[in-house]
N, C-alpha and C positions, 0 to 999 in steps of 0.2 A: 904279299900284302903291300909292303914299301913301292912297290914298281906299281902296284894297282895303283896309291894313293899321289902316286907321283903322276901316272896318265890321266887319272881323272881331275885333281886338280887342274892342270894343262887344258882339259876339256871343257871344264866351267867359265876357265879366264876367254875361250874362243869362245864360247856363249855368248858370254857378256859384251865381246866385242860386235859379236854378230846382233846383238841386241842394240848396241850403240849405233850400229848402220842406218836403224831406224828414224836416228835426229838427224843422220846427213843426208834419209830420202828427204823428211822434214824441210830441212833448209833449201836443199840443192830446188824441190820443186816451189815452194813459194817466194824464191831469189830471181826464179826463173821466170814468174809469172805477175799479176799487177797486185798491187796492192789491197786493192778493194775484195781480195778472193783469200786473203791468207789463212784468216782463220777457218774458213767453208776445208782446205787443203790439210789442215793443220787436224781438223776436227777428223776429216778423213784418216788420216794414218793414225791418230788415238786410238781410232775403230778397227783400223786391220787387228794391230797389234794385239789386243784386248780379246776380240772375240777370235782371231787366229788362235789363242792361245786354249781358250776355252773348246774351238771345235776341235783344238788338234785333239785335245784330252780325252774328249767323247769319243769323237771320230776317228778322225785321221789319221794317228799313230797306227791304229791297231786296222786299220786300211790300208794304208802304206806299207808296213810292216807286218804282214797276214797269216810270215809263215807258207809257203805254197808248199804243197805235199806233192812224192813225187808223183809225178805221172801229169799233174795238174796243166793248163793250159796256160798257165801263167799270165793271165789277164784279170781275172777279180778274184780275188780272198778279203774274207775281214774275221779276226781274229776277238772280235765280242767289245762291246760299249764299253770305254773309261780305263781308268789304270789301277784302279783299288785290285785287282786280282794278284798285281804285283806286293802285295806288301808282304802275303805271304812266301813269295819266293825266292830265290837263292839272289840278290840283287847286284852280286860282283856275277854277273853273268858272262864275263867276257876280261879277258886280262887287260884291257884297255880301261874300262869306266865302267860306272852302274847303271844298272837300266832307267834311273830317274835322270841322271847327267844326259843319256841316248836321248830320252823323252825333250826335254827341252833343249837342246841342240839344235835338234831334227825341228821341232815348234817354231824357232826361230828361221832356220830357211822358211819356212809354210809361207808366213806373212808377207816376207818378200815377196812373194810371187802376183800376191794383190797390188803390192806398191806400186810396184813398176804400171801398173795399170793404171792409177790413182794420178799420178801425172799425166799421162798422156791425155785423160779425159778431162785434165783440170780447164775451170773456170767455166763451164758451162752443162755440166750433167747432174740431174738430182740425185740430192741426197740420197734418199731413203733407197731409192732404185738400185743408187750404188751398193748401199751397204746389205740390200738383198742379192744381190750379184755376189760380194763377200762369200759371203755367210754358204753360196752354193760352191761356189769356185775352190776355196779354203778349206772347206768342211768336206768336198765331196771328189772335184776334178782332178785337185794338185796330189794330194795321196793316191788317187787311184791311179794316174799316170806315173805318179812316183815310185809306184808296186813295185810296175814294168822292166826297171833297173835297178836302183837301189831295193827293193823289197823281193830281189832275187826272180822277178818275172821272165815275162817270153824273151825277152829282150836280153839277157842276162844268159839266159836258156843256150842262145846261138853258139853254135859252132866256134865262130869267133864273135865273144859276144862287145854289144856296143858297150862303148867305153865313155864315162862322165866324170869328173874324179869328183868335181864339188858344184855342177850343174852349170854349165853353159848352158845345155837345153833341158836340165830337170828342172831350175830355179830361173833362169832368165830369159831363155825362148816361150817358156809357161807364160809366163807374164807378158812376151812378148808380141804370143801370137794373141793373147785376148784383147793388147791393149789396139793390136793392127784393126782386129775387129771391132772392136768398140770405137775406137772413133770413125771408121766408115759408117758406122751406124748414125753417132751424133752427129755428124759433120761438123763443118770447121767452123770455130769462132767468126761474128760478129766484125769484120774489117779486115779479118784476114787475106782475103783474096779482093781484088779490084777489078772492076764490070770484065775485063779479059781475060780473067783466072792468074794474072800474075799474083806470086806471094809476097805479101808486104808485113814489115817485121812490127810485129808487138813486142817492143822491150821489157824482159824485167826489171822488177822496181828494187832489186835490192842482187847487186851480182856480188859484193861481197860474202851475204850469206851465200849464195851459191857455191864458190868460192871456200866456203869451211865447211859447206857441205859435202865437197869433194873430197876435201883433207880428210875427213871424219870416215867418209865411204871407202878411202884408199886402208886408212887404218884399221877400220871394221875388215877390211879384205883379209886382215891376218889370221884372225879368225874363222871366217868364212872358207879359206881355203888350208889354211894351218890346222883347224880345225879336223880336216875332212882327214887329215893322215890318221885318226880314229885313237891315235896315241902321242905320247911326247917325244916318240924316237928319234933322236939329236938328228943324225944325216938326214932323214925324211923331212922333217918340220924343217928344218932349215934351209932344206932346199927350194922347198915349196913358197919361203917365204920370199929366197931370192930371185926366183924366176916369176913371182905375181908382182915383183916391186920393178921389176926390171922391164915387164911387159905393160907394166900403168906406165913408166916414165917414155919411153919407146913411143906408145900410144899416144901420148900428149906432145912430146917434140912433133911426129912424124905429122899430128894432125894440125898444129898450128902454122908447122911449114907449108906445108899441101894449102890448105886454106890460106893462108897470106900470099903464097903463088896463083892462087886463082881468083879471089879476091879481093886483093892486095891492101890488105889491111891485117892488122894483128888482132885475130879476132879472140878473147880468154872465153866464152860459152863455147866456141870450137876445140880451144884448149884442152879446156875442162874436163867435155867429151869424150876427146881422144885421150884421157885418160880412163876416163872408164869404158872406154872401150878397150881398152889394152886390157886392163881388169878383165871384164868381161870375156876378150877371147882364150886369157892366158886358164881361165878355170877347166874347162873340161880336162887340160893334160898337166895342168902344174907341175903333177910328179912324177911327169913320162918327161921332162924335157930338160935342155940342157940350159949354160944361159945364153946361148948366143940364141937357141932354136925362141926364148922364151922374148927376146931382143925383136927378132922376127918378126912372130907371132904376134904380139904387140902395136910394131910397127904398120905390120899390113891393114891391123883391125882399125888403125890412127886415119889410114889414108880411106878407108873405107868409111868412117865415120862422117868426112865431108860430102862424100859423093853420096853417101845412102842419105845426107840430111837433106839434099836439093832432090835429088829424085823422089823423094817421099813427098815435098814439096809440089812440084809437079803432078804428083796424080791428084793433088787439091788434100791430102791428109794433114789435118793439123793438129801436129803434136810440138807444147808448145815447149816439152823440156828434153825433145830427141829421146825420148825411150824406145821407141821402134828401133831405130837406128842404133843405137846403144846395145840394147838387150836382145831384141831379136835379129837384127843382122850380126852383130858384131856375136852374137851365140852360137849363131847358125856357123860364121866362119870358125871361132875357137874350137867348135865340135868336130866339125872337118882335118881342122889343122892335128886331130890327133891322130890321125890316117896317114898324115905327112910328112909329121914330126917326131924326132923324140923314138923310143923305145919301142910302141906298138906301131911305128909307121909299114904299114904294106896294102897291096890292093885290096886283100881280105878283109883290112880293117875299114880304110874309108867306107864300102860297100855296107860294112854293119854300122858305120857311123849315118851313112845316109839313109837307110834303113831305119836307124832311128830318130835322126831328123824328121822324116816324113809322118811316122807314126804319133810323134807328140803334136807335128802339126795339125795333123788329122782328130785326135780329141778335143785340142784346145780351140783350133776353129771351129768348131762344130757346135761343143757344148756352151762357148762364148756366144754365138748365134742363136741359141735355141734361147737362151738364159734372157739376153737382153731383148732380140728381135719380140719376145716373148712380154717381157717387160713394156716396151716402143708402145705394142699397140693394145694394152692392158692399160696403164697405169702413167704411163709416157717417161721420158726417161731423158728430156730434154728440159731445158729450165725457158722462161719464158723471155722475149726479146728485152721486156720491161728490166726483167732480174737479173739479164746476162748486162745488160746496159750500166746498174744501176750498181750492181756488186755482188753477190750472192754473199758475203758477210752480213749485212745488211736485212736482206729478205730471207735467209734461212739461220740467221744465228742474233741479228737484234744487235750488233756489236760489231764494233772497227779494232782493228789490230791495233792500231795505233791512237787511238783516240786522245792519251797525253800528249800526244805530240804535234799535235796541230797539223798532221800533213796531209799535203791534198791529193789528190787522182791527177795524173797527168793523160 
């Protein structure tokens, strides 16, 4: 019972960290973005958080987590609406933590998955549209993809099966690929591009908070991937902490280098980035890897971070806080890298890594498309030239972020 009460504990404080991630999507996208949009952004991640919490309880959990019997095809289970069935039963289910600790652990990646979308479409997508997009994505996509590997599905099933330790591509290519899709859909802000499609930059109005938004996200990482060892086991957790600390610093040297060599400026949103990008690639293997491999890993995701922001640029996509780039490339590489790196590296494994790359892009672009495309020409899903102009604080909230403070739109 002492070691239960010792893992679970340890389990609740990575919660809570991973709960806290949620003020540094907060900051990092409205630091990124103008001013006149903050609260419209602000009001958005209220909404993940809140109703992610409420669908995982209905839904999602007992989706995600279904139970597959054997023989099953490991593609859909759902193990019956809400968590009340649990009071009656045994709730040290597992010598790690109780199944109410499991429940909101697991709730807390859920939300994530919407965020990382919530920026990429900021300053110009409706409300209500988004938060029906939510409500289907969170309640329905991300558990059910989530089965696939963590919920012991097909993908799990394999020979050698794919390997995610805390979601490169369960939590951040999810997000990734809807958020790829969703802004093709909305297209790019209002000035962004110039009569020859060259991209011209919209500063954000506040890179300090950006800036402790990253801090916040690096430290939420302890949990997020400390987390995922499922216990307090000293070597495990520790090590895991030092190859995600090692692969965010890595990430961020390697990308501000890279970018001041090609742009020859010091640029901190590039910084930034290639810190979470480091982040971002080091999760799939955190505890397959060593720390040079984690050093690496890190670094390659830093240097990728620049070239994937300007090539995304390029195809006219505009994302104005690098989440594509961040989350779905730089996930898609950390997934990879576990075929390469570290403990499970051989041909067998990249093969089930790509394997499962392919398959989550395949739900997540798909059901992204039906979801919004669906929305587009229903309900429309685009905010008006007047309200992208004007601020969408303003026209869907009545209200300025800053309103004591006299500050103006630049």
């Amino acid at each position: 019972m002492e070691l239960l009460t010792i893992n679970n504990v340890w389990m609740m404080i990575c919660t809570a960290l991973v709960f806290f991630m949620h003020l540094g999507f907060s900051l990092l996208e409205i630091g990124l973005t103008r001013q006149k949009n903050t609260i419209n952004i602000l009001f958005k991640n209220i909404f993940i958080i809140t109703a992610g919490l409420l669908l995982y309880c209905l839904v999602g959990f007992n989706l995600m987590y279904p139970g597959f019997a054997e023989g099953s095809s490991g593609i859909f289970g759902f193990a019956g609406f809400g968590l009340d069935a649990a009071i009656a039963a045994d709730l040290a289910y597992n010598q790690g933590y109780t199944y109410w600790t499991d429940f909101l652990f697991q709730a807390m990646f859920a939300a994530t998955a919407a965020t990382i979308v919530s920026g990429a479409v900021a300053e110009r997508i409706k409300i209500v549209p988004f938060m029906i997009f939510v409500i289907i994505y969170v309640g329905i996509i991300y558990p059910l993809a989530g089965s696939w590997k963590w919920g012991g599905g097909f993908l799990d099933m394999r020979e050698t099966p794919f390997y995610d330790f805390a979601g490169s591509t369960l939590v951040h290519s999810v997000g990734g690929w809807a958020a790829l899709v969703a802004v093709w859909l909305l297209g790019s802000r209002i000035g962004k591009y110039d009569k020859d499609g060259k991209p011209k930059a919209i500063p954000g109005h506040n890179i300090p908070l950006a800036t402790a938004g990253v801090l916040i996200l690096w430290l939420g990482w302890f949990g997020f991937n400390g987390g995922s060892v499922l216990s307090a086991e000293p070597g495990a957790t520790s090590l895991v902490l030092v190859t995600t600390s090692l692969a965010a610093a890595s990430g961020g040297i390697i990308a501000f280098l890279v970018s001041t060599i090609r742009y020859k400026n010091l640029d901190l949103t590039m910084f930034l980035n290639g810190i979470l990008g480091g982040l971002v690639g080091i999760t799939a293997g955190a505890d397959q890897m060593s720390p040079s491999d984690a050093i690496i890993i890190g670094g390659i995701a830093g240097a990728i971070i620049v070239f994937a922001v300007a090539f995304i640029d390029r195809l006219r996509l505009d994302d104005p806080v690098g989440a594509i780039a961040v989350h779905l490339v730089c996930g898609i590489w950390g997934t990879l890298a576990v075929g390469l790196f570290g403990n499970l590296a051989s041909g067998a494994q990249v093969i089930s890594q790509i394997v499962g790359i392919a398959s989550y892009a395949a739900i997540c672009t798909a059901s992204t498309f039906i979801i919004l495309f669906t929305l587009k020409k229903t309900v429309g899903i685009r905010v008006s030239e007047k309200e992208e102009l004007e601020g969408l604080d303003s026209h869907e909230h009545g209200i300025s972020a800053y309103a004591d403070f006299g500050l103006r739109e630049h």
